[in-house]
N, C-alpha and C positions, 0 to 999 in steps of 0.2 A: 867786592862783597865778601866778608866772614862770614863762613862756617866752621859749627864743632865737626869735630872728627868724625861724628857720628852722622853728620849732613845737614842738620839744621841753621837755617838759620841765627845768628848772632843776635841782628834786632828783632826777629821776629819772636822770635825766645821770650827776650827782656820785653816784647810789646804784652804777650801773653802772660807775663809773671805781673805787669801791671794792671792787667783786667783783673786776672787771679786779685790782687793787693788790693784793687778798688771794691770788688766782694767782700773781700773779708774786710774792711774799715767801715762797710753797709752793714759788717754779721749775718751775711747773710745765713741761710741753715742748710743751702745745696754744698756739698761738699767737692771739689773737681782733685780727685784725692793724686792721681799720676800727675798733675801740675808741677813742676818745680823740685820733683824728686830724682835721686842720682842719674835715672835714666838722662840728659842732655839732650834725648834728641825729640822736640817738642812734635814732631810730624807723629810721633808714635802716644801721643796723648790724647785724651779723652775727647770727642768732640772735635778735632783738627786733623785734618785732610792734607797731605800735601800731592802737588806733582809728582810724579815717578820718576820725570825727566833732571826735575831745574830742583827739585826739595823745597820749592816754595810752597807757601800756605795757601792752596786754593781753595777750601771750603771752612768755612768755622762757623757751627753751631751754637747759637749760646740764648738756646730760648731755654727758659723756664729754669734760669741759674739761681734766679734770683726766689727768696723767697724770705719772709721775715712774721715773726709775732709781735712786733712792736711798732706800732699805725705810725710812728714818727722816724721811722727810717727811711731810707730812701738813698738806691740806687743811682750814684753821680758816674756815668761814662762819656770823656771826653775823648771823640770822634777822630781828634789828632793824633791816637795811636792808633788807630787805625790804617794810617795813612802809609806806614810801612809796609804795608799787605800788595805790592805793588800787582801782582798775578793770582788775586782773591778773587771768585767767580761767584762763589755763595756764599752767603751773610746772614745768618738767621739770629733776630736779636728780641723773636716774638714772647709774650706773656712773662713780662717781665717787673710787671706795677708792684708798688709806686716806683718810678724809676724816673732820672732825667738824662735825657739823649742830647746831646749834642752833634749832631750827624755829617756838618758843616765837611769835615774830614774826609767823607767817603767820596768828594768830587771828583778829587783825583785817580781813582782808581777806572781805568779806563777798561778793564776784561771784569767789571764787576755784574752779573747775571741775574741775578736774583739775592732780593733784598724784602727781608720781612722782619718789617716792627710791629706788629697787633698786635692786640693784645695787652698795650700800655699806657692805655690811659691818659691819651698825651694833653689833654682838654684843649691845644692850640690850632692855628690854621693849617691850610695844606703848603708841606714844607717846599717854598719855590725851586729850592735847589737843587733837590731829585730832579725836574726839568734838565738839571747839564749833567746828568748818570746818563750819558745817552746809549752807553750800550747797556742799559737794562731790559732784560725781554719778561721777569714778572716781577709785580710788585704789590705786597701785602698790606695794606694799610687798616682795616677792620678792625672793628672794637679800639676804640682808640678815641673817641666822643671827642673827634674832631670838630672845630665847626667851620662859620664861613662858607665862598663858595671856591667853584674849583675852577683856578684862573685857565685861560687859551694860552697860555704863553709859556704855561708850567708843563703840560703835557706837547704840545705842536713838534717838539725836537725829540720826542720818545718813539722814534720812527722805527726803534726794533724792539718795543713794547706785544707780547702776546698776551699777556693775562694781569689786569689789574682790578685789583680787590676792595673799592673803600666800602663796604657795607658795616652796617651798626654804626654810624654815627651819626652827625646830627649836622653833615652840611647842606648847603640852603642856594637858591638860585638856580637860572637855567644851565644847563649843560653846555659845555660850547661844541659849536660845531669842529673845531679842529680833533677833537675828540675819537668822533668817527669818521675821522678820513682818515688815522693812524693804517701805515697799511698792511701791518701784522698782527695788527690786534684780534687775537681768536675770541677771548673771553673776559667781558668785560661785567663785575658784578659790584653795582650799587645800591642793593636795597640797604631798605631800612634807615633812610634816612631823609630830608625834609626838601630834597629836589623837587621843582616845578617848571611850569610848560611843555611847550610840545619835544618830541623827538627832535632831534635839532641835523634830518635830515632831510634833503630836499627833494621833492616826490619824483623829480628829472634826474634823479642821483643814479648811477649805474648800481651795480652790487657791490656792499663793504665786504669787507673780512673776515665779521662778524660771526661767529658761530654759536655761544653762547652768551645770551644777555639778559643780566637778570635786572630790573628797573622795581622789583617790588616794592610794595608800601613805602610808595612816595605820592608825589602829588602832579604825578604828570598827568595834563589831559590831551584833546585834538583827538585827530586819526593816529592811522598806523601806517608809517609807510613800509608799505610790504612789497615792493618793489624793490626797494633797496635788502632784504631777509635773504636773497636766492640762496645765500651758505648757511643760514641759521639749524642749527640743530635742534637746538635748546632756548625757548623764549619765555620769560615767566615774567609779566605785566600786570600779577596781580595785588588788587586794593592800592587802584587808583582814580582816578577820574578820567577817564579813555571814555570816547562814547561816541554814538553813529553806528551805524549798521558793519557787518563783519563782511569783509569781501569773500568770494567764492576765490582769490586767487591766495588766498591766504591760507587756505588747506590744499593748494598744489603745487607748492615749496616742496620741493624735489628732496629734499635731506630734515626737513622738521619732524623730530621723533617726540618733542614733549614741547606740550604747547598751554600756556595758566592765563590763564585770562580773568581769571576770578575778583568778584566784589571791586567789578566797575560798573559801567553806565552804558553801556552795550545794550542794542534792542533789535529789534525787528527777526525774521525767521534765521533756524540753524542753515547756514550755510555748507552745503556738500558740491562738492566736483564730483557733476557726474562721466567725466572722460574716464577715458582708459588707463592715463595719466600714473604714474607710481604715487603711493600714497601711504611712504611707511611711520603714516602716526601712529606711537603707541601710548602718548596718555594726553587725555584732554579732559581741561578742568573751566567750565564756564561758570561756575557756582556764583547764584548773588548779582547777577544781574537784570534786567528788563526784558531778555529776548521770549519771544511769544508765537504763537504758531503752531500747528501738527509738524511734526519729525517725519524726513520722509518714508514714503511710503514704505510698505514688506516690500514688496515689489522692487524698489529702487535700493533700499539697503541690500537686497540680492544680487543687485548686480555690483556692489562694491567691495569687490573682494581685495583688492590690497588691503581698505582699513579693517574687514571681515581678519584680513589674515595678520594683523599687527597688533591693533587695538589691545590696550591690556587692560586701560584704566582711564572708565567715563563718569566725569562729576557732572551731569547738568541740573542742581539742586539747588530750589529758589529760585526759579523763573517761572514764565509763565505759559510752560510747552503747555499742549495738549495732545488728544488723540488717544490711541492707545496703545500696548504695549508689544504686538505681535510683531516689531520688527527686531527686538530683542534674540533673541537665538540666531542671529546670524553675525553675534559677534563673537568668535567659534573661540574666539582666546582669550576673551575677560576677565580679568582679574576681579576688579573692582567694579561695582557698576552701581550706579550712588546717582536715582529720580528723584529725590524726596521735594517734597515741596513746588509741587506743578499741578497740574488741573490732568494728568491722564486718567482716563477711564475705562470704563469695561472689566474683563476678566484679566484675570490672571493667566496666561496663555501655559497649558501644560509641555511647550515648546521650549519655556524657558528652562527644564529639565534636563536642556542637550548641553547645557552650559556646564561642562564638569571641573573647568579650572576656576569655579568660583568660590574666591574666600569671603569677599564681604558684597553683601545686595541692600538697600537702601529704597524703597517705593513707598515708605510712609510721606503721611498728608497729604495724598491724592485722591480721586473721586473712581477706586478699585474696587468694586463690588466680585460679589459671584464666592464660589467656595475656593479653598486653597488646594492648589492639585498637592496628593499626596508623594508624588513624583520626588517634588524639592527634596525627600530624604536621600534620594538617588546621586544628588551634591555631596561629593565627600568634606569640600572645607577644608582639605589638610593643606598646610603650605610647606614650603619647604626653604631653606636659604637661599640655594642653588637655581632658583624661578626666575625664568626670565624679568620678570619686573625689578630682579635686581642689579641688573646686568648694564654694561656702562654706552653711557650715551654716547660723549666723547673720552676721547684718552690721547694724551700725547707728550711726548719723551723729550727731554733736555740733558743728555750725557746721562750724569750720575742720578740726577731726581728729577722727578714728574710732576705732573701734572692732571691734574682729571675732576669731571664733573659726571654723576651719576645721575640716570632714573631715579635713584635712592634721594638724591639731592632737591630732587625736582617731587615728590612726594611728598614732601615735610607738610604741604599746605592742604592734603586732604584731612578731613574730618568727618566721625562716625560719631554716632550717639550711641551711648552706651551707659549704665550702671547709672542710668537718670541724669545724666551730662553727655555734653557734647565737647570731645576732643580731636586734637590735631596733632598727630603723629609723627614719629619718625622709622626711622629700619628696625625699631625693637616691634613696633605696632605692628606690623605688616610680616616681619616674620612668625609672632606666636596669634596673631590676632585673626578670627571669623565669625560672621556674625549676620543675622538675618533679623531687617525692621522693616514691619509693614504696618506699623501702627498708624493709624488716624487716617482709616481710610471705611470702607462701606464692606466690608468682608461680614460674611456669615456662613451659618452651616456649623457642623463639629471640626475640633483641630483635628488631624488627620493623625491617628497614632502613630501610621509610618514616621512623624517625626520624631520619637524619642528614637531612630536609630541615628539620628545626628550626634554621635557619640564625642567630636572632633570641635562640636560648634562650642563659644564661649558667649555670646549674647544672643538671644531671643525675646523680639520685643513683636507681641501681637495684640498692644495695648489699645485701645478707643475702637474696637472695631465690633461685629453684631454675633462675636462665635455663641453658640449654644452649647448645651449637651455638657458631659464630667469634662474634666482636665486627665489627659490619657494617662493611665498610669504607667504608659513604657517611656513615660518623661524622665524617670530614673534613671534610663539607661544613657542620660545624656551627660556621659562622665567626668566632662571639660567642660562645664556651663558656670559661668562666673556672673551672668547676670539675666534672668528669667522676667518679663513681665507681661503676666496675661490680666491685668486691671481693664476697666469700662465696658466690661464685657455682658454678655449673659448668661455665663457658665451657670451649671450646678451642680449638685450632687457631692460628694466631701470632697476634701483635700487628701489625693493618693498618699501613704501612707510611704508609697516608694521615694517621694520627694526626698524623705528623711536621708537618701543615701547619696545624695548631692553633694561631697564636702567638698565641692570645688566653689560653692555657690555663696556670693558676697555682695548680691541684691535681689529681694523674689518679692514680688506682689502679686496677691488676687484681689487686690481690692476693688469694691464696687462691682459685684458681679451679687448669682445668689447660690451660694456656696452653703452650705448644711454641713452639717456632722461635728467633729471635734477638728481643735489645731491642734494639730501634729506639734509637741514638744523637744522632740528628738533632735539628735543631728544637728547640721546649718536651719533649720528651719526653728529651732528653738533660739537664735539669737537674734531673730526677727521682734520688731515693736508691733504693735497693735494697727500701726499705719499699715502693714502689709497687709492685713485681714478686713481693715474697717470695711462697715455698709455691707455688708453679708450677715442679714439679719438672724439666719439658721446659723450660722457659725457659734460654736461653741469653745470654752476656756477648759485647758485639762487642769484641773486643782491637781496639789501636792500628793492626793493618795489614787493619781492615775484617772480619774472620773469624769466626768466630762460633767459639768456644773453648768445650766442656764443661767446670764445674767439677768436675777429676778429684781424686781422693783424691789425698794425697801419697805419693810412690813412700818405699816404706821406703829407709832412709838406705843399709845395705848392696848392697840393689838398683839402687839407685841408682850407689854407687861400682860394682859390675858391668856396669851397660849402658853408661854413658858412660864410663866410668875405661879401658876394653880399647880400647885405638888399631888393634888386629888386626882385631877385629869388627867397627868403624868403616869401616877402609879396605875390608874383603869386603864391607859391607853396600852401602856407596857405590858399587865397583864393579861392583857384582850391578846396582844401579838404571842405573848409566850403560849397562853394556852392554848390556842389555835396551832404555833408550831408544833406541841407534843400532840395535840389531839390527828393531827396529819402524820406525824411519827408511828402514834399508836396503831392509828387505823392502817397504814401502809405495813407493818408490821406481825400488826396480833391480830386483827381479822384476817378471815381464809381469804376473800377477796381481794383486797389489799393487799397479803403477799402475790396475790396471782399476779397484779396489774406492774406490781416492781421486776418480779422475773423477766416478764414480757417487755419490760425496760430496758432490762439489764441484758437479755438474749436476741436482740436485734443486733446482729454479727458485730458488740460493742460498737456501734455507730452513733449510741447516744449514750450518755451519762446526767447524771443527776449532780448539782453541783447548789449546797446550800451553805448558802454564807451569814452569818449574823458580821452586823456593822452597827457602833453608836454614833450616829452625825448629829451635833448638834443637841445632844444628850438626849434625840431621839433610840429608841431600836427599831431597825430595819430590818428586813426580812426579804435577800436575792435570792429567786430560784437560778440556778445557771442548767441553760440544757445546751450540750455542747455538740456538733453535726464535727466528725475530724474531715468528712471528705469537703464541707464548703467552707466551715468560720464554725463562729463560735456564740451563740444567742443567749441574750439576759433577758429573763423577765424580771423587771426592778419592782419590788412593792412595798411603798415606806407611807406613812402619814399624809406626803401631801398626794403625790399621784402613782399612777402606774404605768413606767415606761418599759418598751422594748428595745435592745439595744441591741448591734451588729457588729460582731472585731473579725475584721480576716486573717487576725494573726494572735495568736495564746498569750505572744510578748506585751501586748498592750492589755489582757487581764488582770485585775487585781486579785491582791493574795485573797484566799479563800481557805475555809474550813469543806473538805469534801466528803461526801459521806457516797460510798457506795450501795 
């Protein structure tokens, strides 16, 4: 074997100036700039790992080399240089498209460890020859809109196989059983792709190896053999065709931390172990199935303190629990806790106020009556990175790189409604996201002002439900609120004028309630459409000179040419107003009494002022008294041609300009 002076190898040099060579004949735009430069000794180059010992190439990176702006190029690597890598353990040749791989080469490599091509788009079947990489312990094949199915004959000799990856593609057929008898396999993830039938393990099976298995949104149906799970950590089964009743021994898997069952065909009651048994689930997602029944009892979730002390994050949203909510507060560590769409009843227990690690709660469309305890402000909502929910399920080490599957991982499939949609999240949701819906339930009473001290919360939806009474005006002080909706309600009285100071707010409805006074123009509340306010018949429009304008029907056309078209009854109507102003001028004035009754105005420890405004609307003249209180607001008496109204500002900022006379 040749080496330069400097320890490299001689072919493995020349194999790396050929990848190099085959990049740039693609053009591609990644640049691998210490390639090929005076340095010689290629272990000290970009992306290339060697032994310590021997100076051979044991690791080579070469995901995401490739990159191009022209749809007609395309990445040609033939696999046969590769094949001098005799002591290559890691292979990384992921996110590489459009690219074509020839991989036939990498057979020989017998200490080859881990090998990842996702990422590339390879549109062909599952490559049989990885079958004879027998010492491969992971294998990356994802995104890659593989098709076909996935041969027994390909995988049976991968007996030192721990983690393999095909999810995002689009292979089809049952799984074989030689699959899960592999007897290393910790982690094995196939969603997202177009498998069907049963588990393909047999209910007499001892326990696999299995620790995490993700089978999502495919099309497996049958039971579950949970018999064979006793190592599962990590089980995510959802959005398929699963169905039959859930075993009680299926929640006393001694090591099952996150368990997704969601948007199958599951029915019959929540299943609980009620032993003494260890039970450290911390997230369960049944969302979307048929299961039905009361949840057990207070009483019984009392005596369940392992899931009491683990539990971080419960979907059971879309079925058809019932009962009511009082066993709630003994889930002392809840993260997330996501009812919606169930038949429970009754009140809202002031118990659920003991729950202070809660970021998101979900109890809309259910049949929840009674008032809201004011307590819920007592929820801070704040999250933090560092929360347990983000904290890792499994973790496990291979030399120089790892391995691992998160909580965070196992997340992605929960869903909140928010901002008039409903989404599905990842780690960015969950770290800045909190949020409280109780919509579409039977709630009445006033909303409790304690909740504008939810300063921290970012959606509030207490839409379809029987509230009464104003909307609190310490809702302002909800400083992080990104989306408000109190519509189908029976609110009244105005729109708090503190909303205005919301600019965190990028969806707010009161519609359909009976709201009165003006829409606030200001602030976020001024970028709102009309859809935010409709069917609030008192509700009123601020015109351009600050005024709150009723929308009046339109004056019939002929009516119209009579009141305005007459220059006669113009000029009497105008001089009827002026002389009446001087004639109240004079007398306030130049009679002794008159002046008495203005001192007496004026010497009320200035608490009131006089405030006269001439205005021409409509080539009317109008005539405002303004009489201003400085310790409560500030009162109009309006009096113009058509009516005489009273108005109310609690603040000077929303007065229009005025001529003042003291």
């Amino acid at each position: 074997m040749l080496h330069l002076s400097s320890g490299c190898s001689v072919e493995e040099r020349a194999a790396l100036l050929e990848i190099w060579s085959s990049l740039m004949r693609a053009r591609s735009l990644v640049a691998l700039d210490s390639w090929g430069k005076d340095d010689h000794d290629c272990c000290s180059w970009e992306r290339v790992k060697c032994n310590n010992r021997t100076q051979r190439v044991s690791h080579l990176d070469l995901s995401s080399v490739y990159a191009t702006l022209d749809g007609d190029d395309r990445w040609y690597l033939n696999s046969t240089v590769l094949s001098v890598f005799h002591e290559l353990q890691y292979l990384d040749l992921s996110n590489n498209a459009p690219c074509s791989l020839s991989l036939e080469g990498l057979v020989g490599l017998a200490k080859l460890r881990y090998l990842d091509i996702s990422g590339n788009m390879w549109g062909v079947g599952f490559p049989e020859f990885i079958g004879e990489i027998v010492s491969l312990e992971v294998l990356a094949l994802n995104y890659n809109n593989m098709t076909g199915d996935l041969p027994g004959s390909a995988v049976k000799n991968l007996r030192n196989l721990r983690q393999l990856n095909m999810s995002w593609n689009r292979f089809d057929g049952n799984l074989p059983e030689s699959l899960f008898s592999l007897p290393h396999l910790k982690i094995l993830d196939l969603a997202r792709n177009n498998f069907g039938g049963h588990i393909p393990i047999s209910s007499s099976s001892g326990p696999i190896s299995l620790e995490v298995l993700d089978l999502s949104i495919n099309f497996f149906n049958g039971t579950l053999p949970v018999r064979a799970f006793k190592n599962i950590r990590s089980l995510n089964l959802a959005i398929n065709q699963f169905s039959g009743s859930l075993s009680v021994s299926l929640f006393a898997l001694p090591h099952l931390k996150f368990l997704d069952l969601s948007h199958n065909n599951f029915e019959g009651r929540f299943p609980i172990n009620m032993s003494s048994k260890q039970m450290p689930l911390e997230v369960l997602n049944l969302m979307g199935n048929n299961m039905s029944g009361a949840l057990p009892t207070e009483r019984a979730f009392g005596n369940l303190l392992n899931l009491r002390e683990f539990l971080i994050a419960l979907d059971i949203t879309q079925n058809q629990f019932t009962g009511n909510l009082h066993w709630v507060h003994y889930l002392d560590n809840i993260r997330l806790l996501l009812l919606g769409g169930n038949k429970f009843e009754g009140q809202i227990t002031p118990k659920l106020c003991k729950l202070l690690y809660l970021r998101i709660i979900d109890l809309s469309h259910n049949r929840l009556s009674g008032s809201l305890p004011e307590c819920i402000a007592n929820i801070s909502f704040i999250g933090a990175t560092d929360d347990q929910i983000f904290q890792l399920v499994h973790e496990a080490s291979l030399e120089s790189y790892s391995y691992s599957y998160s909580t965070l991982y196992a997340l992605r499939s929960f869903s909140f409604a928010t901002k008039g949609n409903i989404y599905t999240y990842g780690r960015s949701f969950f770290v800045s996201m909190s949020g409280i819906d109780l919509s579409a339930n039977m709630l009445n009473g006033e909303i409790p002002w304690e909740l504008g001290n939810l300063s921290h919360i970012k959606s509030l939806n207490l839409s379809y439900n029987f509230f009464v009474g104003p909307i609190p005006t310490t809702f302002g002080g909800m400083e992080e609120i990104e989306s408000l909706d109190l519509s189908h309600n029976e609110l009244s009285g105005p729109i708090p004028w503190q909303l205005t100071q919301l600019s965190s707010l990028g969806v707010f409805s009161v519609a359909y309630n009976n709201l009165s006074g003006c829409i606030p123009n200001s602030g976020q509340l001024g970028s709102f459409g009309m859809d935010s306010y409709q069917d609030n018949i008192n509700l009123q429009n601020i015109t351009q000179g600050k005024m709150c304008a009723l929308d009046r029907d339109p004056v019939p056309q002929e009516d119209a040419a009579e009141t305005y078209g007459d220059p006669v009854l113009y000029a009497i109507t105008a001089a009827a107003f002026v002389l009446a102003f001087w004639a109240t001028v004079g007398f306030s004035f130049c009679h002794p009494y008159g002046r008495s009754v203005v001192l007496k105005l004026y010497s009320v420890e200035r608490e009131k002022k006089i405030f006269v405004c001439i205005h021409k609307i409509l080539g009317l003249i109008e005539i405002s008294f303004w009489m201003c209180n400085v310790n409560y607001g500030y009162f109009l008496v309006y009096i113009s041609t058509h009516n005489v109204q009273v108005l109310y500002f609690k603040s000077i900022s929303v007065v229009p300009d005025c001529i003042i006379f003291l």
